[in-house]
PDB file of N, CA, C and O in Angstrom:
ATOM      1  N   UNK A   1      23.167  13.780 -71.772  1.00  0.00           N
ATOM      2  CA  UNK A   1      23.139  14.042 -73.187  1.00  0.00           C
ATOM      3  C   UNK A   1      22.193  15.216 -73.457  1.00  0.00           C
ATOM      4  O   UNK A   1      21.089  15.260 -72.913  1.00  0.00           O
ATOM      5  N   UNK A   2      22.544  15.991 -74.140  1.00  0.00           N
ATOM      6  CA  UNK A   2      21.689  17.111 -74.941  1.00  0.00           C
ATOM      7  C   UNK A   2      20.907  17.050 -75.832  1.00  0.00           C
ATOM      8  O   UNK A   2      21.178  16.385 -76.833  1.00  0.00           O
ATOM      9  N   UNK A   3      19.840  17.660 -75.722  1.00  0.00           N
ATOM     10  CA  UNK A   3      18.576  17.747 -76.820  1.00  0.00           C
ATOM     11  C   UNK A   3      19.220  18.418 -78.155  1.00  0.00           C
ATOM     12  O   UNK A   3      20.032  19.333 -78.022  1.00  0.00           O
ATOM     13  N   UNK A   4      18.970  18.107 -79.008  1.00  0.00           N
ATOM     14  CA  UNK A   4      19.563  18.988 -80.358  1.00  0.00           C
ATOM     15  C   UNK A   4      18.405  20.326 -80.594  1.00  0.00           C
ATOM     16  O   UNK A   4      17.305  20.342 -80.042  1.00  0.00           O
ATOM     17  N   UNK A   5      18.645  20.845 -81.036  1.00  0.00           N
ATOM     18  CA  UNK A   5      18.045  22.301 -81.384  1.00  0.00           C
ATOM     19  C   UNK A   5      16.319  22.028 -81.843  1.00  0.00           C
ATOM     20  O   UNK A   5      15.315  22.694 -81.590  1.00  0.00           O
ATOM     21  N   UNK A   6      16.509  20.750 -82.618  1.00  0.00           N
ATOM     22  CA  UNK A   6      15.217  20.718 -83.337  1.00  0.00           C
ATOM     23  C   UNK A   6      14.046  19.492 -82.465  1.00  0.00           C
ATOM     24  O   UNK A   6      12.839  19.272 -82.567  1.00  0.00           O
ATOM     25  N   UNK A   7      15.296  18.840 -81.517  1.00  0.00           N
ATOM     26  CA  UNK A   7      14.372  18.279 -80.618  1.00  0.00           C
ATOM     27  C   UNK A   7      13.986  19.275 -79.223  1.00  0.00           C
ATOM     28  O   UNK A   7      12.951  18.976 -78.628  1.00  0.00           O
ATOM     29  N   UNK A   8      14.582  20.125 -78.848  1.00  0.00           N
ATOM     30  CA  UNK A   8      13.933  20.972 -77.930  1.00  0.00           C
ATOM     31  C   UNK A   8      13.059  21.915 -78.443  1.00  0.00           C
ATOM     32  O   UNK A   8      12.413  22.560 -77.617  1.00  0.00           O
ATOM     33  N   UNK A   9      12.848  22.205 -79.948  1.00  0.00           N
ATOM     34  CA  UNK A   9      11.868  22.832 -80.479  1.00  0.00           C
ATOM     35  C   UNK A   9      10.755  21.951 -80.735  1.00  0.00           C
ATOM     36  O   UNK A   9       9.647  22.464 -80.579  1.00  0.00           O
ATOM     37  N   UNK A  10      10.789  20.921 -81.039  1.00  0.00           N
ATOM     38  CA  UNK A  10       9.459  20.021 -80.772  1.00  0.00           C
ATOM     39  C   UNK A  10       9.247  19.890 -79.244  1.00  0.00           C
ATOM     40  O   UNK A  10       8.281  19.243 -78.838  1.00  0.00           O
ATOM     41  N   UNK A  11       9.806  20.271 -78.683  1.00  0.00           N
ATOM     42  CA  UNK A  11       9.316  19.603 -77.289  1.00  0.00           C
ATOM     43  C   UNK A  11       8.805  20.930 -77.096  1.00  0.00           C
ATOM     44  O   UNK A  11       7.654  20.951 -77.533  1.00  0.00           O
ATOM     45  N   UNK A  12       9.153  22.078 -76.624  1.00  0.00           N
ATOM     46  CA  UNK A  12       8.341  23.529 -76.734  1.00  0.00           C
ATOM     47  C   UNK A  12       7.326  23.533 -77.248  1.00  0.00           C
ATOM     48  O   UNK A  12       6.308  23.792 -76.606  1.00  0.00           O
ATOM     49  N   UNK A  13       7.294  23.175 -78.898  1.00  0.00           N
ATOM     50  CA  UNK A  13       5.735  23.372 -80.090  1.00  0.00           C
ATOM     51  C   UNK A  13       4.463  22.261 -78.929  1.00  0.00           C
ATOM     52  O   UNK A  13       3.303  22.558 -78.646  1.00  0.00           O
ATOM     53  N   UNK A  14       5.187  21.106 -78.531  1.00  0.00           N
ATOM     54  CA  UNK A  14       4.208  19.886 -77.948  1.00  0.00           C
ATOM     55  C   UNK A  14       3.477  20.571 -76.135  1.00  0.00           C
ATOM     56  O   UNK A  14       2.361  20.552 -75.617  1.00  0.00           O
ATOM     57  N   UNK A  15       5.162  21.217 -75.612  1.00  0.00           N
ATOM     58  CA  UNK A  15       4.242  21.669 -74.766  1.00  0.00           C
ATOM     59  C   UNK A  15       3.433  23.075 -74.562  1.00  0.00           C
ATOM     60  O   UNK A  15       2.849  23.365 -73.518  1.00  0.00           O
ATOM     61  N   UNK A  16       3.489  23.840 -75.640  1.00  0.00           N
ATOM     62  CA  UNK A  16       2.202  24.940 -75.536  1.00  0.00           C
ATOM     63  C   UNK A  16       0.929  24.579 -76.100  1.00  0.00           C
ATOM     64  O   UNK A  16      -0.158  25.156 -76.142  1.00  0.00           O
ATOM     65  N   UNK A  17       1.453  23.200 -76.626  1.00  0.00           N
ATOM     66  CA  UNK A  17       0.043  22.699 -77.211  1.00  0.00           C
ATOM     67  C   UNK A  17      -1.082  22.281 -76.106  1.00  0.00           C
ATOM     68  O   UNK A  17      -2.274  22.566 -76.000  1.00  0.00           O
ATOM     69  N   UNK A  18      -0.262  21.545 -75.391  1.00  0.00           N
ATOM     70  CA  UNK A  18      -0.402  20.861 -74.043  1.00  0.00           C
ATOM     71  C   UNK A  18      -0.987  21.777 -73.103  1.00  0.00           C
ATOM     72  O   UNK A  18      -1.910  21.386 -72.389  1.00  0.00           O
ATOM     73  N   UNK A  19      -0.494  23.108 -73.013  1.00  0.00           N
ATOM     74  CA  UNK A  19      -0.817  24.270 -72.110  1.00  0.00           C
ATOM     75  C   UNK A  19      -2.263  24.873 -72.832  1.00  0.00           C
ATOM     76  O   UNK A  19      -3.231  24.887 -72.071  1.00  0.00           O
ATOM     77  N   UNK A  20      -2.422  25.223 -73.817  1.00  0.00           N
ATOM     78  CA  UNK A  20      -3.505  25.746 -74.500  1.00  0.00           C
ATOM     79  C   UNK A  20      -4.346  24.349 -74.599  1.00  0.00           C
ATOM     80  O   UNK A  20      -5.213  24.554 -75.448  1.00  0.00           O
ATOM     81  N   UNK A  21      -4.458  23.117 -74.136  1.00  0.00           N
ATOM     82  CA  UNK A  21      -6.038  22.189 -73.970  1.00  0.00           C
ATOM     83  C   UNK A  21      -5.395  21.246 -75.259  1.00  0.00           C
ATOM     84  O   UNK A  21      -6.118  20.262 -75.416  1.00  0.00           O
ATOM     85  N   UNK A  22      -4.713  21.258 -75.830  1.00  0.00           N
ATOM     86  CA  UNK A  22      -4.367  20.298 -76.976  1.00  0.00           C
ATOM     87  C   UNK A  22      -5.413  20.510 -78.008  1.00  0.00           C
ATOM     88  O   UNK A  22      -6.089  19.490 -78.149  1.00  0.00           O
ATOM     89  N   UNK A  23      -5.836  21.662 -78.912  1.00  0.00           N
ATOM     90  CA  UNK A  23      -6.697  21.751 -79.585  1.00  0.00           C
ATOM     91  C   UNK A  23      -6.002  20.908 -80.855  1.00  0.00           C
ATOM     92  O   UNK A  23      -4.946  20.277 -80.794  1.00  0.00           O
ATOM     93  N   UNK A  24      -7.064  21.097 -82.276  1.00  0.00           N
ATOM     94  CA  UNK A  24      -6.614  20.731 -82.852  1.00  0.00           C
ATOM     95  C   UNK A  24      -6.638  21.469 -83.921  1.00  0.00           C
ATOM     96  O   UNK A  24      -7.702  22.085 -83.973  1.00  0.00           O
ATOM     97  N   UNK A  25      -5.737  21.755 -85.066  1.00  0.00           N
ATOM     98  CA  UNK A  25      -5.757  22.619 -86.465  1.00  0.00           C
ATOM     99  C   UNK A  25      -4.642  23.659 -86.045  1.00  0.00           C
ATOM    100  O   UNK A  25      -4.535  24.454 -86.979  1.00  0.00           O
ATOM    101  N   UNK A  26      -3.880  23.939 -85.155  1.00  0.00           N
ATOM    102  CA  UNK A  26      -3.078  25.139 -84.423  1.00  0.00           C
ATOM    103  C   UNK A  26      -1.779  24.553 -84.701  1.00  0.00           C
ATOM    104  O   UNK A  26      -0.841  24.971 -84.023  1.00  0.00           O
ATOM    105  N   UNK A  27      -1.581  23.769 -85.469  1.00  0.00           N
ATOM    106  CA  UNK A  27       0.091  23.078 -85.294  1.00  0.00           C
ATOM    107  C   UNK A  27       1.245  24.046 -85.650  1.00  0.00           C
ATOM    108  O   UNK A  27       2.378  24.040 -85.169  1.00  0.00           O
ATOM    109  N   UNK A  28       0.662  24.998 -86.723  1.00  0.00           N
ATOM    110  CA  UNK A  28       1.790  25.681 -87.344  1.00  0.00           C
ATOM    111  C   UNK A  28       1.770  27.101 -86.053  1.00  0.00           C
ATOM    112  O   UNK A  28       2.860  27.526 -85.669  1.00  0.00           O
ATOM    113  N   UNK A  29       0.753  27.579 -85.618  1.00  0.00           N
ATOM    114  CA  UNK A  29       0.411  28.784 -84.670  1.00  0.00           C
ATOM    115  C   UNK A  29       1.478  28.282 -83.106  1.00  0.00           C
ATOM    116  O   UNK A  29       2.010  28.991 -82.252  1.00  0.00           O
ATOM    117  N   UNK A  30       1.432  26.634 -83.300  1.00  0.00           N
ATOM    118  CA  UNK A  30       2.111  26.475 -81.542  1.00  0.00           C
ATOM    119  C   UNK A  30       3.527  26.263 -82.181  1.00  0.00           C
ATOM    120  O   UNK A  30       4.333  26.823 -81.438  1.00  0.00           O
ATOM    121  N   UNK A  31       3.968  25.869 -82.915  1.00  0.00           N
ATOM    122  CA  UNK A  31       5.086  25.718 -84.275  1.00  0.00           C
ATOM    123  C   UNK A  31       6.092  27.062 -83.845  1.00  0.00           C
ATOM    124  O   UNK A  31       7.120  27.265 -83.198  1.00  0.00           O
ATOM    125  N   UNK A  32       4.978  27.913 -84.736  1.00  0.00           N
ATOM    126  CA  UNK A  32       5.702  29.528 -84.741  1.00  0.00           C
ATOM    127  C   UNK A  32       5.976  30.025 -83.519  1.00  0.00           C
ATOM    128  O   UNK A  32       7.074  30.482 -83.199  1.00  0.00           O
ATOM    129  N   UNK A  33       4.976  29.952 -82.780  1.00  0.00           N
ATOM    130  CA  UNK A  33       5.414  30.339 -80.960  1.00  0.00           C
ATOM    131  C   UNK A  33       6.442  29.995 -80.464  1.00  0.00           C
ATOM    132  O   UNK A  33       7.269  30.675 -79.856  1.00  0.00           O
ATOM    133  N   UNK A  34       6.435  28.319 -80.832  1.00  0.00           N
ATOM    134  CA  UNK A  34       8.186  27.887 -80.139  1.00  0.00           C
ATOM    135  C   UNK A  34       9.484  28.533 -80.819  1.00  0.00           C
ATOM    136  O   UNK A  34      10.445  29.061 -80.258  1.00  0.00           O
ATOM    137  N   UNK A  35       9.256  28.353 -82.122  1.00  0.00           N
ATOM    138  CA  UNK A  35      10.047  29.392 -82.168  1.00  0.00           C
ATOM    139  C   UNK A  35      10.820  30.576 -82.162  1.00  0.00           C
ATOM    140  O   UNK A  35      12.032  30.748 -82.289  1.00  0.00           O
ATOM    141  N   UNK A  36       9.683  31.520 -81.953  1.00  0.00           N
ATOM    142  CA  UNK A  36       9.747  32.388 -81.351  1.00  0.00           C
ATOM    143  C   UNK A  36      10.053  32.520 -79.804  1.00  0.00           C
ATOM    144  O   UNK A  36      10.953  33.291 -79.473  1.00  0.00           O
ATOM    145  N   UNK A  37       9.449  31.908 -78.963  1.00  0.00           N
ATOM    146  CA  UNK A  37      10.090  31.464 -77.700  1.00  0.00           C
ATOM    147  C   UNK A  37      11.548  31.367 -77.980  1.00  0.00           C
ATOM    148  O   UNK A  37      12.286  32.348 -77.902  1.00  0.00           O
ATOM    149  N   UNK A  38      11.972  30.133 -78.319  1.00  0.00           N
ATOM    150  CA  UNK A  38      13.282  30.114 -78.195  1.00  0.00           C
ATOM    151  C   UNK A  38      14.297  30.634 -78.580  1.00  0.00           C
ATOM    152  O   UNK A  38      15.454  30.295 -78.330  1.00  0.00           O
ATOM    153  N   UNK A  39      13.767  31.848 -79.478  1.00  0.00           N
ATOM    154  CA  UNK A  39      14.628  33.290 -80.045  1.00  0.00           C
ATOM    155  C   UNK A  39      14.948  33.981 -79.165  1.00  0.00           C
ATOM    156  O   UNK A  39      15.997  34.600 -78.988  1.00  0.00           O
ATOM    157  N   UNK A  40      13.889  33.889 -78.460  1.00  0.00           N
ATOM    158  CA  UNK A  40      13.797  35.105 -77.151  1.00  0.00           C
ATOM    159  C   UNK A  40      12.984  36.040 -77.935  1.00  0.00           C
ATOM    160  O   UNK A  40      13.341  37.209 -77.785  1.00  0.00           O
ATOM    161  N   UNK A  41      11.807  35.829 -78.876  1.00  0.00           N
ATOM    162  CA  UNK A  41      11.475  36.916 -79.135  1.00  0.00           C
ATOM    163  C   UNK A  41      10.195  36.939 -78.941  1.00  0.00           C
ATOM    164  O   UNK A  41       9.626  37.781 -79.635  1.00  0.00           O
ATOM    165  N   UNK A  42       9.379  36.194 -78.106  1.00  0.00           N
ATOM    166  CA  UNK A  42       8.032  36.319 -77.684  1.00  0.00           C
ATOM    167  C   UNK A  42       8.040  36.455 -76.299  1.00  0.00           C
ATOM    168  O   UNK A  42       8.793  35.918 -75.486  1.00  0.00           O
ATOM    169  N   UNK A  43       6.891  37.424 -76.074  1.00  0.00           N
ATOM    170  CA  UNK A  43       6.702  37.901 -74.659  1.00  0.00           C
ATOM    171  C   UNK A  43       5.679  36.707 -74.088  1.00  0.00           C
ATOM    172  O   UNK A  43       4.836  36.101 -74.750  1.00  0.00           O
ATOM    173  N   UNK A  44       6.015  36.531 -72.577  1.00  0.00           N
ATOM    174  CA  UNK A  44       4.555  35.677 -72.384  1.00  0.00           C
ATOM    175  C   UNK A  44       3.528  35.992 -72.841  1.00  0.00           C
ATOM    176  O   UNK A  44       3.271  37.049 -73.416  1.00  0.00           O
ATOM    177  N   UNK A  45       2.431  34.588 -72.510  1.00  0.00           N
ATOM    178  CA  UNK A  45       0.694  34.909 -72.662  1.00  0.00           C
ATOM    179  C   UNK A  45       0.265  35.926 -71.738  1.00  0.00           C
ATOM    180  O   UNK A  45       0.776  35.993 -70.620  1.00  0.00           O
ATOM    181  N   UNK A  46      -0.584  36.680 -72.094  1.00  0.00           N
ATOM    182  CA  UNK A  46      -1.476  37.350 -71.032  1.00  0.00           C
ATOM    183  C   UNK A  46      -1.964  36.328 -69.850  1.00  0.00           C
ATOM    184  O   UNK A  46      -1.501  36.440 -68.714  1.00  0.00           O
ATOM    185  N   UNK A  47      -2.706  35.557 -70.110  1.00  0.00           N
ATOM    186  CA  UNK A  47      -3.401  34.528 -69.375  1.00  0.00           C
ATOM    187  C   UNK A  47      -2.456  33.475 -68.557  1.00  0.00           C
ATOM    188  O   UNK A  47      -2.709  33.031 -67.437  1.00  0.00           O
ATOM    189  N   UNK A  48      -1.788  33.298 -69.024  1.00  0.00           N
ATOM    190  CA  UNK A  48      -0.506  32.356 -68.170  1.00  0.00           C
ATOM    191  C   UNK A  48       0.548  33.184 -67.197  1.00  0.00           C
ATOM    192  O   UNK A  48       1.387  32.707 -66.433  1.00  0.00           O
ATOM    193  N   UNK A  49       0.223  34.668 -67.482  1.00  0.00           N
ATOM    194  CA  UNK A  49       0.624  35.495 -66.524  1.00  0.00           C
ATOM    195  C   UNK A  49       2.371  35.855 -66.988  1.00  0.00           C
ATOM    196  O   UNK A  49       2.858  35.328 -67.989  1.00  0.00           O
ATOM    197  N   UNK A  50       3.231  36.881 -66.036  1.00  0.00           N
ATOM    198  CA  UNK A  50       4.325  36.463 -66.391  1.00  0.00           C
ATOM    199  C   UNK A  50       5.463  36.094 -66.177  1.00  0.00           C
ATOM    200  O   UNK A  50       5.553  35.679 -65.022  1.00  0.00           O
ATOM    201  N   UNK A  51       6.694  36.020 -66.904  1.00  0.00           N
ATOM    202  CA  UNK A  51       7.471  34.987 -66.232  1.00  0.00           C
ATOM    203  C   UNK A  51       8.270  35.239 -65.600  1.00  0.00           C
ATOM    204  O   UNK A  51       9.217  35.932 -65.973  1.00  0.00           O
ATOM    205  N   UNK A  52       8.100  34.583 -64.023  1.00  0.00           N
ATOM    206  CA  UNK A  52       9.371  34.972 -63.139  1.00  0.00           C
ATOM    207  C   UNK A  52      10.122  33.836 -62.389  1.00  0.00           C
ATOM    208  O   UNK A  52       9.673  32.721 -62.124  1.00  0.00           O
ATOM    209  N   UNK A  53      11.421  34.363 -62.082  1.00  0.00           N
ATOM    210  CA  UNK A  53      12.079  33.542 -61.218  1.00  0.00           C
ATOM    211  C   UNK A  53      11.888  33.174 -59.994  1.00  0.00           C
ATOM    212  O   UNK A  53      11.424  34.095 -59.321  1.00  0.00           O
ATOM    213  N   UNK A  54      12.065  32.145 -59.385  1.00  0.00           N
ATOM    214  CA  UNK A  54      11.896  31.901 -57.750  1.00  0.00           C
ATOM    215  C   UNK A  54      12.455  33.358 -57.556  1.00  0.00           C
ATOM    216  O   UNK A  54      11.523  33.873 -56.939  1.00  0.00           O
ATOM    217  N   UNK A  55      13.384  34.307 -57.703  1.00  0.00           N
ATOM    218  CA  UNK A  55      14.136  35.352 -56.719  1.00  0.00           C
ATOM    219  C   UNK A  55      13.158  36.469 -57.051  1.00  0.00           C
ATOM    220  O   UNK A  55      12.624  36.945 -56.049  1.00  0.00           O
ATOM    221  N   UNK A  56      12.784  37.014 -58.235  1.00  0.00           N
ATOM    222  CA  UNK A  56      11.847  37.873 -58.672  1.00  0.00           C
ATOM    223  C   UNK A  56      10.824  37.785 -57.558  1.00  0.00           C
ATOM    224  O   UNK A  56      10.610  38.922 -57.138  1.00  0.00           O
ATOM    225  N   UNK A  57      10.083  36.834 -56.894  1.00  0.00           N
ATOM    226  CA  UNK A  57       8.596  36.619 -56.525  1.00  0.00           C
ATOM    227  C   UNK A  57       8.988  36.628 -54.910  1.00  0.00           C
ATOM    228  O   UNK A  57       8.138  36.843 -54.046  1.00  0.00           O
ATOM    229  N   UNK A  58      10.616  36.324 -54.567  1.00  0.00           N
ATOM    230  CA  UNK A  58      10.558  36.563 -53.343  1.00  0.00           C
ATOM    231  C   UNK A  58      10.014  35.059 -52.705  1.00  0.00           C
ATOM    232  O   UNK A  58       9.133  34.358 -53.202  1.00  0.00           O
ATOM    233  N   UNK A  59      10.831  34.765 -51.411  1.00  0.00           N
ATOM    234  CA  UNK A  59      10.341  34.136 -50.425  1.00  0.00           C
ATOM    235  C   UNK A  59       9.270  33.562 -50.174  1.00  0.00           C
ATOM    236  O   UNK A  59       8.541  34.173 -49.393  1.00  0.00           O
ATOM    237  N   UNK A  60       8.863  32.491 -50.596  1.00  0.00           N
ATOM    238  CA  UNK A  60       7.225  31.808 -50.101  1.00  0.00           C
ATOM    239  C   UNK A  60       7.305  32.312 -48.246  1.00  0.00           C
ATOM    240  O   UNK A  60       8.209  32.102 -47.437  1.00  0.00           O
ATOM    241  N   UNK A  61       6.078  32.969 -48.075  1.00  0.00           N
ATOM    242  CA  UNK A  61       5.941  32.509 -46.743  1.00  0.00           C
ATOM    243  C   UNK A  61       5.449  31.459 -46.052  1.00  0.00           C
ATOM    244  O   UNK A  61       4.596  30.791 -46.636  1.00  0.00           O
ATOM    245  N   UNK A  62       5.814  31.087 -44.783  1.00  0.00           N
ATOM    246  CA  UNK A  62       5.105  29.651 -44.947  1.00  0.00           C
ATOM    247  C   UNK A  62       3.716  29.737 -43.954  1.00  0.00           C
ATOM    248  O   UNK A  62       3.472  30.403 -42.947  1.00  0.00           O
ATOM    249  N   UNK A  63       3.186  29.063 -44.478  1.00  0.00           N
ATOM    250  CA  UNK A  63       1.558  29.210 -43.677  1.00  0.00           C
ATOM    251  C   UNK A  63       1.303  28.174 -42.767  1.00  0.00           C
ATOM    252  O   UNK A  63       1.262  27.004 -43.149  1.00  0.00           O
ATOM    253  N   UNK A  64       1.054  28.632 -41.109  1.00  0.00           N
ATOM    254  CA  UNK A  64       1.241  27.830 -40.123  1.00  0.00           C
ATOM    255  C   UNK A  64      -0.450  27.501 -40.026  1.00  0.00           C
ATOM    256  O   UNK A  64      -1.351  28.278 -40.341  1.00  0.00           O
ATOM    257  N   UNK A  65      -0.575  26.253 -39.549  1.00  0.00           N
ATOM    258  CA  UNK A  65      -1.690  25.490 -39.492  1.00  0.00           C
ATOM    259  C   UNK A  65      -2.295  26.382 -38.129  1.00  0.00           C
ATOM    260  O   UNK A  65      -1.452  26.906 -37.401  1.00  0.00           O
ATOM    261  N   UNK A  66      -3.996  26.575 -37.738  1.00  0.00           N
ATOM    262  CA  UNK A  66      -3.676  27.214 -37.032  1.00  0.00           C
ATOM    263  C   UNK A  66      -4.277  26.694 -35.798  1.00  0.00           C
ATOM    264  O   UNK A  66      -5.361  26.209 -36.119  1.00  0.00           O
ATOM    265  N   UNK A  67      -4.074  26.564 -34.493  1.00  0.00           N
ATOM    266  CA  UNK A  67      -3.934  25.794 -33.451  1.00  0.00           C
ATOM    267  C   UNK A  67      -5.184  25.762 -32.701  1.00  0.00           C
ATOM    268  O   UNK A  67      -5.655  26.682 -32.032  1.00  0.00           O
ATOM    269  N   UNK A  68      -5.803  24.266 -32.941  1.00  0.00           N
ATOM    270  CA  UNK A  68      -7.529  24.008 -32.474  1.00  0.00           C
ATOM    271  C   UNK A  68      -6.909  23.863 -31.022  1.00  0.00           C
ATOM    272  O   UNK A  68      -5.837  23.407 -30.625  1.00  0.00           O
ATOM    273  N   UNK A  69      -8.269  24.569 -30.226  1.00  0.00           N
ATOM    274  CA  UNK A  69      -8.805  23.861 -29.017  1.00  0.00           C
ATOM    275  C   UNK A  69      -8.835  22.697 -28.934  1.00  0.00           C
ATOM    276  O   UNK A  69      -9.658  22.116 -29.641  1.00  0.00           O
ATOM    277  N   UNK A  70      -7.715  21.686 -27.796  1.00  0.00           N
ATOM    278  CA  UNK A  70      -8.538  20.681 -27.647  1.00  0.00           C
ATOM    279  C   UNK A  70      -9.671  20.058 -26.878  1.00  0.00           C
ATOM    280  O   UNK A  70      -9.935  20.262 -25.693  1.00  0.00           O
ATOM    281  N   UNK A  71     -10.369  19.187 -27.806  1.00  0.00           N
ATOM    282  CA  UNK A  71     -11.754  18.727 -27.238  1.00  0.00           C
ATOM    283  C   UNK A  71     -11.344  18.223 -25.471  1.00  0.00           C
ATOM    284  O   UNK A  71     -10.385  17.615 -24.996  1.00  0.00           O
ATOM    285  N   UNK A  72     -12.795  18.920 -24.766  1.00  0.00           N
ATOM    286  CA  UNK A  72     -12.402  18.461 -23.010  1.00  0.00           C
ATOM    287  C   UNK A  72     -12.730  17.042 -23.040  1.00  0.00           C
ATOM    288  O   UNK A  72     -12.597  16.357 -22.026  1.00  0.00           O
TER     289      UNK A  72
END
């Protein structure tokens, strides 16, 4: 089942609230953001860096543990 328009916009407004520490008095500021988010018309945060896809960032490499001496 699908979220309706105005329940995936509360869920957006709840989670940048969530991301910014859950302050309090900002309701209409995390409000306007989601909406804007979900226009497509806000750029990311500076601080949260920005947004990319697994393919954008490329390949995790994987990091091999690296091989102790064993004790004589």
């Amino acid at each position: 089942m699908h979220q309706s328009d105005s329940e995936q916009l509360r869920a957006r407004a709840y989670a940048i609230w969530e991301r910014e520490g859950c302050p309090s008095g900002r309701d209409q500021e995390h409000w306007d953001l989601a909406v804007k988010e979900m226009a497509g018309q806000a750029a990311p945060s500076l601080d949260q860096g920005a947004w990319r896809t697994p393919q954008e960032e490329g390949p995790r490499r994987k990091v091999e543990k690296p091989i102790s001496p064993r004790a004589a």
